[in-house]
Backbone as CSV, one residue per row, in Angstrom:
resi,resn,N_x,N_y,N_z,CA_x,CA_y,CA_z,C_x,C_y,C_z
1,UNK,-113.544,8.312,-112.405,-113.036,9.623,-112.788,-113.375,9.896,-114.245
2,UNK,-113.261,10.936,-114.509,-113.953,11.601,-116.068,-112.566,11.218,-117.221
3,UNK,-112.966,10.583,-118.009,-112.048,10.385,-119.380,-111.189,11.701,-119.314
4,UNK,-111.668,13.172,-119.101,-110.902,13.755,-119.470,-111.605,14.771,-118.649
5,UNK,-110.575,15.300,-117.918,-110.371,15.935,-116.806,-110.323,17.299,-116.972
6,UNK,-110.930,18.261,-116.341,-110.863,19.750,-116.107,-110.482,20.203,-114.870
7,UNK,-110.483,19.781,-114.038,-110.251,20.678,-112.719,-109.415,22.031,-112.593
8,UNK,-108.384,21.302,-113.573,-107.079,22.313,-114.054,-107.438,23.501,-114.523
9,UNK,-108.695,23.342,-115.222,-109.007,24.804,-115.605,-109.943,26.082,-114.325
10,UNK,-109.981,25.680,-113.128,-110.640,26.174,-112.455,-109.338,26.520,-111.603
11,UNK,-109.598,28.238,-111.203,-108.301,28.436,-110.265,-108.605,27.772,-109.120
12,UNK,-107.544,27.667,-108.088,-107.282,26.767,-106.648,-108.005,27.713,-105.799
13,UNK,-108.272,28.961,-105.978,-109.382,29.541,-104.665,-110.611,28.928,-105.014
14,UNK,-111.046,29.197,-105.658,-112.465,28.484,-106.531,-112.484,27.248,-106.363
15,UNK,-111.560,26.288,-106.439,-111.951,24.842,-105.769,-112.198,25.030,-104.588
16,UNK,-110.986,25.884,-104.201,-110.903,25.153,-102.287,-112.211,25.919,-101.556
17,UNK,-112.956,27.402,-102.434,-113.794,27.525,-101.506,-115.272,26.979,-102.149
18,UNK,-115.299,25.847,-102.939,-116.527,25.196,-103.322,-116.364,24.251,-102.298
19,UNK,-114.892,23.475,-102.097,-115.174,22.534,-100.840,-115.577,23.152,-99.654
20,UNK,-115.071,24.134,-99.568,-115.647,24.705,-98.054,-116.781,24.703,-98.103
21,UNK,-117.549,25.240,-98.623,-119.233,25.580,-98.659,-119.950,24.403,-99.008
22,UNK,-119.254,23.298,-99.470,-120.103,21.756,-99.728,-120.327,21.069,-98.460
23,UNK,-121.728,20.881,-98.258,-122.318,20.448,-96.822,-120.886,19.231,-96.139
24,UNK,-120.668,19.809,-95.369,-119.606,18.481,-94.591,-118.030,18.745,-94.975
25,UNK,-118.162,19.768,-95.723,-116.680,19.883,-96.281,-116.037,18.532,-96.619
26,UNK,-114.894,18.483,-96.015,-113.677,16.885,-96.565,-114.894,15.853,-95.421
27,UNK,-115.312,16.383,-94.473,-116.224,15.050,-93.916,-117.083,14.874,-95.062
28,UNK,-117.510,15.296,-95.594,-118.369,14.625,-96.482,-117.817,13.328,-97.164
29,UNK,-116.823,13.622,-97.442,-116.191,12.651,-98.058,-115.395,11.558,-96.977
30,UNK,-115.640,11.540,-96.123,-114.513,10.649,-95.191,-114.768,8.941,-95.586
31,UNK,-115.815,8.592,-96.175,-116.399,6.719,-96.021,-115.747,6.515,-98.127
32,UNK,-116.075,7.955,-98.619,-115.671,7.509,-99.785,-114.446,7.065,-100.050
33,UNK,-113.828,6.060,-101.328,-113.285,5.159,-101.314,-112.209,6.065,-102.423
34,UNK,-111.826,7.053,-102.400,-110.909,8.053,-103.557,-109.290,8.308,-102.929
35,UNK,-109.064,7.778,-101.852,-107.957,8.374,-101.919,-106.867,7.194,-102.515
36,UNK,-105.658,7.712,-102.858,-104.744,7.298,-103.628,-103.265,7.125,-103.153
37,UNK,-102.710,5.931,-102.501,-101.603,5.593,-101.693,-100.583,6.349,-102.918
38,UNK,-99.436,6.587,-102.596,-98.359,7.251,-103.262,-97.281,5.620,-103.285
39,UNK,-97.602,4.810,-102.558,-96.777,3.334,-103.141,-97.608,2.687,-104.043
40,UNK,-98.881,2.639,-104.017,-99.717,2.174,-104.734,-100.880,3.047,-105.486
41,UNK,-100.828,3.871,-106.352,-101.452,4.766,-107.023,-102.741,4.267,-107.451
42,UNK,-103.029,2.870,-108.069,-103.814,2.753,-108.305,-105.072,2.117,-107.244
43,UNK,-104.703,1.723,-105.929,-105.320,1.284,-105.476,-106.121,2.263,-104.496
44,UNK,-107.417,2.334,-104.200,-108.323,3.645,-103.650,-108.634,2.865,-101.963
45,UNK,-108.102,3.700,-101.065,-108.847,3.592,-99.944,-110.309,5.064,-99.653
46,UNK,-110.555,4.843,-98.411,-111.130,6.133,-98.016,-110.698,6.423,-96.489
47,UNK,-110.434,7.814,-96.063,-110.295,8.215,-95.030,-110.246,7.173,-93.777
48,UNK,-112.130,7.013,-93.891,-112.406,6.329,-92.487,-111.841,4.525,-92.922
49,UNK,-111.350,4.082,-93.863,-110.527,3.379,-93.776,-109.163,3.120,-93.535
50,UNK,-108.670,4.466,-93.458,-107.142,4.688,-93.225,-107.236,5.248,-91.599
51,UNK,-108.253,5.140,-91.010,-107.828,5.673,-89.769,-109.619,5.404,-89.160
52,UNK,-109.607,3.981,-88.928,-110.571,3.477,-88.308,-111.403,3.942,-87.208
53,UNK,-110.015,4.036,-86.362,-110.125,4.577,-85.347,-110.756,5.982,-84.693
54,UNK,-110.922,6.934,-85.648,-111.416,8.060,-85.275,-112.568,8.186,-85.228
55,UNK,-112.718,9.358,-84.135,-114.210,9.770,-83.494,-114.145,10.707,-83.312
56,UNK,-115.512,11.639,-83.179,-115.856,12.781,-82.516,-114.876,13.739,-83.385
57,UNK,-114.556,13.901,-84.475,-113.768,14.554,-85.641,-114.675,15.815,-85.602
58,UNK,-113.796,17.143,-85.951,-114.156,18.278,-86.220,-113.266,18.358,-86.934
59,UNK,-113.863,19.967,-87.659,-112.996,20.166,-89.177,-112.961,21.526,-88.975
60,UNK,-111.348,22.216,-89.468,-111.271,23.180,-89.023,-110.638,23.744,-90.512
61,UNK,-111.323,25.274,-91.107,-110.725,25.358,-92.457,-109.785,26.725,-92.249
62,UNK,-109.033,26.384,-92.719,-107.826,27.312,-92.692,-107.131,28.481,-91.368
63,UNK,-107.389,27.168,-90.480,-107.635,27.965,-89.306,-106.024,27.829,-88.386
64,UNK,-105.365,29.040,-88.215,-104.459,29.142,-87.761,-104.365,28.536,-86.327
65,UNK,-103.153,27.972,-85.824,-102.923,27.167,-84.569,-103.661,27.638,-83.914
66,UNK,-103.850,27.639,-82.311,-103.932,28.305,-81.341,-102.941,28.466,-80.180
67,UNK,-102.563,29.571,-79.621,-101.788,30.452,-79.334,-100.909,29.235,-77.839
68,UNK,-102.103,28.334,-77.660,-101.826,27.943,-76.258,-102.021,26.634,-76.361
69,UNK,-101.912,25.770,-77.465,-101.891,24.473,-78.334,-100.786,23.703,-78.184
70,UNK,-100.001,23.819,-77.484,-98.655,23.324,-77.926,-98.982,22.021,-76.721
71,UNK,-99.524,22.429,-75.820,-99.623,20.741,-74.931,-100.631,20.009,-75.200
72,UNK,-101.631,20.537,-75.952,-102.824,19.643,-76.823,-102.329,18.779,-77.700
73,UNK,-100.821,19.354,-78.677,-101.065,18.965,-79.699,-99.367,17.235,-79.194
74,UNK,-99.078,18.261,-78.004,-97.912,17.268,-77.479,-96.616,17.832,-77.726
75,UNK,-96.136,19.031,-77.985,-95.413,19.938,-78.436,-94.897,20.521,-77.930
76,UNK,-93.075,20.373,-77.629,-92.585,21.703,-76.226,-93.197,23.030,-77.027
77,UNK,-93.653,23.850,-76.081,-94.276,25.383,-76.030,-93.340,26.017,-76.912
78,UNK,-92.338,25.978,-76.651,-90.979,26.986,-77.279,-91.252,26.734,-78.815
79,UNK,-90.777,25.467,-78.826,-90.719,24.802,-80.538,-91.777,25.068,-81.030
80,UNK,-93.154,25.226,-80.330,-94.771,25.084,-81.406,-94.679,26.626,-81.218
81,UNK,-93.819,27.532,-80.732,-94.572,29.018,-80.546,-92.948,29.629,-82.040
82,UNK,-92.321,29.126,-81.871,-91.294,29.843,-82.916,-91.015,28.843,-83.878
83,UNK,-91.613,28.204,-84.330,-91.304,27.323,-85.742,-92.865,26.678,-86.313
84,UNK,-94.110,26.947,-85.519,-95.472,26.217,-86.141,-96.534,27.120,-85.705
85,UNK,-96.625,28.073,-84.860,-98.132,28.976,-84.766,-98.341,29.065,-85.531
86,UNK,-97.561,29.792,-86.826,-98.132,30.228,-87.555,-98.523,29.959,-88.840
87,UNK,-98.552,28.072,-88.893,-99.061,27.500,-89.888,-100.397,27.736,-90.133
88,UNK,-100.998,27.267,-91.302,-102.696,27.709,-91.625,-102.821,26.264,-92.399
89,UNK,-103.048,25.203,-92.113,-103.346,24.368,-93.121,-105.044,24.512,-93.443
90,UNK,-104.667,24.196,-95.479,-106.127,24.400,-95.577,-107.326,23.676,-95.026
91,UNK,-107.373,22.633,-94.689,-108.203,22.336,-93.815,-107.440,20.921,-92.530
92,UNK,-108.326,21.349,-91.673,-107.445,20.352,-90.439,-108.765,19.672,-90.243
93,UNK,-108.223,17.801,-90.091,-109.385,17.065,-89.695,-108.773,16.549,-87.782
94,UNK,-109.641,16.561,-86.927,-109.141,16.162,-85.993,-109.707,16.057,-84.779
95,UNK,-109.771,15.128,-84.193,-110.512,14.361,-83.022,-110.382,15.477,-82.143
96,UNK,-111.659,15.160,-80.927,-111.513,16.879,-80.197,-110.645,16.347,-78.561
97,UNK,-109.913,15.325,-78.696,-108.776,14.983,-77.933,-107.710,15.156,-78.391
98,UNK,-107.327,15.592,-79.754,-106.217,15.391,-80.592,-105.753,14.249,-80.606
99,UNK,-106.229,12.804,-80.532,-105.252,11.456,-80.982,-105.400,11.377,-82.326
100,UNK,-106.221,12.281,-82.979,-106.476,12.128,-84.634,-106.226,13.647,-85.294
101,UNK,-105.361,13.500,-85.842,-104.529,14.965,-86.725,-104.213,14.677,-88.027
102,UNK,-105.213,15.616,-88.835,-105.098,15.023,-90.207,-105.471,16.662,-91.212
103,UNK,-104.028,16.822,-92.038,-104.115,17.922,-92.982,-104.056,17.676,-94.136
104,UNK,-105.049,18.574,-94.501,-105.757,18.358,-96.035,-105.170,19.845,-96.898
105,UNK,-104.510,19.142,-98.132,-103.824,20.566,-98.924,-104.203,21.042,-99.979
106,UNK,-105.086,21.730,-100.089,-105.986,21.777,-101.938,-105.038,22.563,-102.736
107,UNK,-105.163,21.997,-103.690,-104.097,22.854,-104.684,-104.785,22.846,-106.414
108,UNK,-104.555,23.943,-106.831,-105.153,24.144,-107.771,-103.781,22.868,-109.091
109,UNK,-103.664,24.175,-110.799,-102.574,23.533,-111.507,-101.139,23.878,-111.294
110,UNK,-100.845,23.553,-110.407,-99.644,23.595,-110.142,-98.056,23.678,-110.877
111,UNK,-97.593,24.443,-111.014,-96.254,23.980,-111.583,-94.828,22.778,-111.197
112,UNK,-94.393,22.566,-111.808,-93.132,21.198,-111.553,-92.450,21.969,-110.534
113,UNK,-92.326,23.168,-110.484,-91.276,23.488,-109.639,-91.706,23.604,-107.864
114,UNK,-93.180,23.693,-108.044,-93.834,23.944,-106.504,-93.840,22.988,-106.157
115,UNK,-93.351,21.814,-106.943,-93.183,20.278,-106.066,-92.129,20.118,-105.690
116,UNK,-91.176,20.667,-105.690,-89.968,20.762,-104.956,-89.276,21.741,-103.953
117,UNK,-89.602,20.801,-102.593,-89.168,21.500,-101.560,-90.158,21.854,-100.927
118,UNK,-91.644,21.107,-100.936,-93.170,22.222,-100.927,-93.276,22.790,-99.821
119,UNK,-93.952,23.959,-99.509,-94.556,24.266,-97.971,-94.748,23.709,-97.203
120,UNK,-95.283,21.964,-97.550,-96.455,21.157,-96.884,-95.407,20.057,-95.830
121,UNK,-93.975,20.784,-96.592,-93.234,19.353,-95.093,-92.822,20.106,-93.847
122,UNK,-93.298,21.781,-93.647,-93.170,22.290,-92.267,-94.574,21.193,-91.773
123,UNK,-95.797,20.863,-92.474,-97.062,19.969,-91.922,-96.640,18.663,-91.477
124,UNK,-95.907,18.425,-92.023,-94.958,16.574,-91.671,-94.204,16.914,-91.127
125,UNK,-93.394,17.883,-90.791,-92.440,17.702,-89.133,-93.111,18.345,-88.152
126,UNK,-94.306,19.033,-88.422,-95.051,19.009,-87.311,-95.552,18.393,-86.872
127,UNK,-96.123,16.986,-87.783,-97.207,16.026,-87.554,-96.074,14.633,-87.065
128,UNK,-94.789,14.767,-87.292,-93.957,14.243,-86.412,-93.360,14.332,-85.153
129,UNK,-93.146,15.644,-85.154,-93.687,16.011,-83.636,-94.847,15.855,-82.469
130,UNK,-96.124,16.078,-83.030,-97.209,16.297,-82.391,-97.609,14.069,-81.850
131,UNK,-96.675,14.659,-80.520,-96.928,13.106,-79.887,-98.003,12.930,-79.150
132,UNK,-99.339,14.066,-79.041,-100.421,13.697,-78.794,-101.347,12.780,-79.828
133,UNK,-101.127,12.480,-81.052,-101.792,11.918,-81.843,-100.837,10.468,-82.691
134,UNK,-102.108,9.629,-81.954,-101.678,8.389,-82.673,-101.825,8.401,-84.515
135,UNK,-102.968,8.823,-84.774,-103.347,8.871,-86.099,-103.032,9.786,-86.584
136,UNK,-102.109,10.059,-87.571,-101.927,11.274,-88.374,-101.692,11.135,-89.909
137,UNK,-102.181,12.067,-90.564,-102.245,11.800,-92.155,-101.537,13.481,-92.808
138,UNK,-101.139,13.276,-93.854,-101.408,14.608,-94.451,-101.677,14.579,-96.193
139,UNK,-102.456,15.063,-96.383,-103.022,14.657,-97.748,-103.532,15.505,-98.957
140,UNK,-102.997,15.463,-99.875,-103.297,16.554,-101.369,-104.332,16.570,-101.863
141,UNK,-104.817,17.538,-102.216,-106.490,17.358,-103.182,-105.949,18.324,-104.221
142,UNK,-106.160,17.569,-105.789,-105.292,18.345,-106.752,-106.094,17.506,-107.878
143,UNK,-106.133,18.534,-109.010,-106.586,17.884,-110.136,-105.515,16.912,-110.740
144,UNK,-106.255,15.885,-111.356,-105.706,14.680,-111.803,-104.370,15.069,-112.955
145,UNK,-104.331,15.990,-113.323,-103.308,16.185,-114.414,-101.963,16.598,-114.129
146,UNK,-101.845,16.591,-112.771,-100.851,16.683,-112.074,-100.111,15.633,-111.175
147,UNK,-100.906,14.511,-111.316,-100.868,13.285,-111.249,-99.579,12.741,-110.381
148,UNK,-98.916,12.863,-111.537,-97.441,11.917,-111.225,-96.534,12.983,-110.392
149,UNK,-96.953,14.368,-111.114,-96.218,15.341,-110.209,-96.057,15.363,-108.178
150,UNK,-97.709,15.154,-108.119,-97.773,15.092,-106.658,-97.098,13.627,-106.378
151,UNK,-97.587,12.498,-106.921,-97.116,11.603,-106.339,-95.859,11.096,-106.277
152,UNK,-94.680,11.511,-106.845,-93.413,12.159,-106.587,-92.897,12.784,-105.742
153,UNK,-93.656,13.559,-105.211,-93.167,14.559,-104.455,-93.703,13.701,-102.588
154,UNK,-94.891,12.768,-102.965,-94.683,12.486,-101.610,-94.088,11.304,-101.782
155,UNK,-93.378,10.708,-103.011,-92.429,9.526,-102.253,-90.967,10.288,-102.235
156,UNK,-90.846,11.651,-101.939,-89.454,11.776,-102.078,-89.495,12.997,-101.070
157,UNK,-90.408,13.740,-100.595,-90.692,13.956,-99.205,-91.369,13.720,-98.008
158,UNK,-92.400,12.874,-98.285,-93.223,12.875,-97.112,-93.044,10.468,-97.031
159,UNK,-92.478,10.149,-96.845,-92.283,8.985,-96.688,-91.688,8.103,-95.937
160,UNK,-90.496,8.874,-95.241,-90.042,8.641,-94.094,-90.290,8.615,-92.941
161,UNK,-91.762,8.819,-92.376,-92.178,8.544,-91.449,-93.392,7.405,-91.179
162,UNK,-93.519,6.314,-90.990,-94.110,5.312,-91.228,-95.755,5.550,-90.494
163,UNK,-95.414,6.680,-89.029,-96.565,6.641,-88.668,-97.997,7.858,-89.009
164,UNK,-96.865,8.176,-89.476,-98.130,9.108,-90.897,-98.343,9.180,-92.205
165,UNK,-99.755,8.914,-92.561,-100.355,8.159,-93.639,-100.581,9.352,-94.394
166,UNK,-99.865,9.060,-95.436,-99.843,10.163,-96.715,-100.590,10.061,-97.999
167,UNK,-101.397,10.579,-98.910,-101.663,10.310,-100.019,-102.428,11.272,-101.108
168,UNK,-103.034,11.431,-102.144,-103.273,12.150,-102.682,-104.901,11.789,-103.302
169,UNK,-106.030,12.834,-103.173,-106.977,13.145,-103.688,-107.682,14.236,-104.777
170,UNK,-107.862,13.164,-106.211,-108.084,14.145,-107.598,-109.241,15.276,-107.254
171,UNK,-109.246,16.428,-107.376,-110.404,17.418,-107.819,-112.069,16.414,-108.230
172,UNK,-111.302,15.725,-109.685,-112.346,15.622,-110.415,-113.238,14.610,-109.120
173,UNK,-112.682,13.490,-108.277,-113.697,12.645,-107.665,-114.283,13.249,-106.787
174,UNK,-113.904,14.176,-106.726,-114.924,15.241,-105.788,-116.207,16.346,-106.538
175,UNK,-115.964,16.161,-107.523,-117.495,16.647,-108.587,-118.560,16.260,-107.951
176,UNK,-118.769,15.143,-107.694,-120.448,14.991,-106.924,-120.583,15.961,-106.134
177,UNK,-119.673,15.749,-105.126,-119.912,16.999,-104.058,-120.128,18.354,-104.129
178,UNK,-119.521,19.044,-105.087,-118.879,20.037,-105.354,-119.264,20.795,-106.274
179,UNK,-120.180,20.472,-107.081,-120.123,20.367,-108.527,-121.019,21.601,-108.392
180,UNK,-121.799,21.441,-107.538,-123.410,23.121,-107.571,-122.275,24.005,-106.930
181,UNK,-121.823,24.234,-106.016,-121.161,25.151,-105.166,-120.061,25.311,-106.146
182,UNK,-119.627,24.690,-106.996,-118.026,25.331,-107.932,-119.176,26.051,-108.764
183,UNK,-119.589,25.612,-109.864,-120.823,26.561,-110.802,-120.580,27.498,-109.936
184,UNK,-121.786,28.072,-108.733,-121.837,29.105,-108.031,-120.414,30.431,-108.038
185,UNK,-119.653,29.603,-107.867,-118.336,30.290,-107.309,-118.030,31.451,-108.572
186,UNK,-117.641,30.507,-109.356,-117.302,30.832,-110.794,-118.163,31.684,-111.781
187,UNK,-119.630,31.341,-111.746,-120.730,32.054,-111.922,-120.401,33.563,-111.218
188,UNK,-120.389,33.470,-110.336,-120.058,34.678,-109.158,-118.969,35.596,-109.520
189,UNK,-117.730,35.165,-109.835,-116.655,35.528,-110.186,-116.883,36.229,-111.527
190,UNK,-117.476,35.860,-111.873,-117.595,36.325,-113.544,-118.718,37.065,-113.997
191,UNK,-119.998,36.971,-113.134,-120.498,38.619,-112.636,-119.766,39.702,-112.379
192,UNK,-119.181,39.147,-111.233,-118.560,40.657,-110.333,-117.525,41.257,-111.188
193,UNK,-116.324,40.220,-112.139,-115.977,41.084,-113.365,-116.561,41.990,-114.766
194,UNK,-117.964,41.148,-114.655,-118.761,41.878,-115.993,-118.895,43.330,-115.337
195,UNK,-119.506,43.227,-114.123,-120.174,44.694,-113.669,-118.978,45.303,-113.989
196,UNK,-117.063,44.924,-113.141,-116.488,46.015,-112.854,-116.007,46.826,-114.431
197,UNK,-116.044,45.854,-115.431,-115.511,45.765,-116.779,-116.471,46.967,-117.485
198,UNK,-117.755,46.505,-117.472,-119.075,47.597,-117.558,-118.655,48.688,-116.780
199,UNK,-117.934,49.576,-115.563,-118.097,50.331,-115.541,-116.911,50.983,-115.282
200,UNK,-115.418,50.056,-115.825,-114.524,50.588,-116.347,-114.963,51.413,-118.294
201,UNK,-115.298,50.602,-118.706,-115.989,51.013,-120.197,-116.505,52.432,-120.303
202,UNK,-117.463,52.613,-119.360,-118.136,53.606,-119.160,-117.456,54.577,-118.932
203,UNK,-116.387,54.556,-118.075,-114.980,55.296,-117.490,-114.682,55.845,-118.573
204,UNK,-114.320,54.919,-118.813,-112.860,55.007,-120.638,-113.675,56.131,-121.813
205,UNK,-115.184,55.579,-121.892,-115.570,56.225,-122.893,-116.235,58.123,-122.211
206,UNK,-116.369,58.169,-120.852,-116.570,59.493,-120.340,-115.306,60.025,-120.496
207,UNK,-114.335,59.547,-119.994,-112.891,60.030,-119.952,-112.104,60.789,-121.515
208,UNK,-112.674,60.186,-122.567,-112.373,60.254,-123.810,-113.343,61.343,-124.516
């Protein structure tokens, strides 16, 4: 990881849609060795080491349930249609049998207070529910300067369930990947404000 870290300065749409557009998305990364246990912070597994077992994985980005999912996922109908359709996790990794269910949460710089109570444990009592899948994970991608913040928050919400594997992944170890497609993004972003800025100006000074 970089002595000194930026991710923080890039907003959280701008990360999460450089990962999208990076060949393989989070598969790209599945053999690399970055993720970060929340009992053991310093020690790095990777994906396809935390869940050996998986095959035939598809990746689904921000893609809302489906309407008629609830016996795929192992789920009485009632409970997955009035308490989980209408989740969107940012990206879903998952075997095309469902025994492998795994949500990925990108988050930009976050504040102390969005770690308490987060969105992400309607994803852990769903992923406690969903008794079609042996393997289940749910996992943060967040710049490093938020560090202790996330990893707090999953030993004091997401820990009580032994058979889903929780942990957290920095922004910055994802730079290799990422690194042409963020430029792009941001590059992009900051065109499309010059033009609109240029012809607010133009506005202001006809108007006057």
């Amino acid at each position: 990881m970089l002595q000194e870290p930026f991710s923080h300065k890039f907003p959280e749409w701008q990360l999460d849609q450089a990962l999208k557009d990076a060949a393989g998305g989070p598969l790209a990364f599945w053999h690399h060795a970055i993720v970060h246990s929340p009992n053991n912070s310093e020690s790095l597994m990777s994906l396809a080491q935390w869940f050996p077992g998986a095959t035939d994985l598809v990746l689904e980005n921000q893609a809302a349930f489906a309407k008629d999912a609830a016996s795929q996922y192992g789920i009485d109908p009632e409970r997955y249609r009035h308490t989980y359709w209408g989740l969107r996790p940012d990206f879903t990794v998952r075997s095309r049998d469902f025994s492998t269910v795994i949500f990925l949460e990108a988050k930009g710089c976050v504040t102390g207070k969005s770690w308490i109570d987060p969105k992400e444990i309607r994803y852990y009592e769903f992923l406690k529910e969903c008794n079609a899948a042996t393997a289940k994970g749910l996992f943060y991608i967040v710049p490093s300067i938020v560090r202790e913040d996330c990893i707090r928050c999953l030993r004091t919400y997401f820990s009580n369930e032994p058979s889903i594997r929780t942990g957290v992944i920095f922004w910055e170890d994802l730079l290799p990947l990422i690194h042409e497609r963020l430029l792009r993004v941001a590059f992009g972003y900051i065109l499309t404000n010059m033009e609109g800025i240029k012809s607010l100006y133009a506005w202001q000074c006809a108007a006057v």
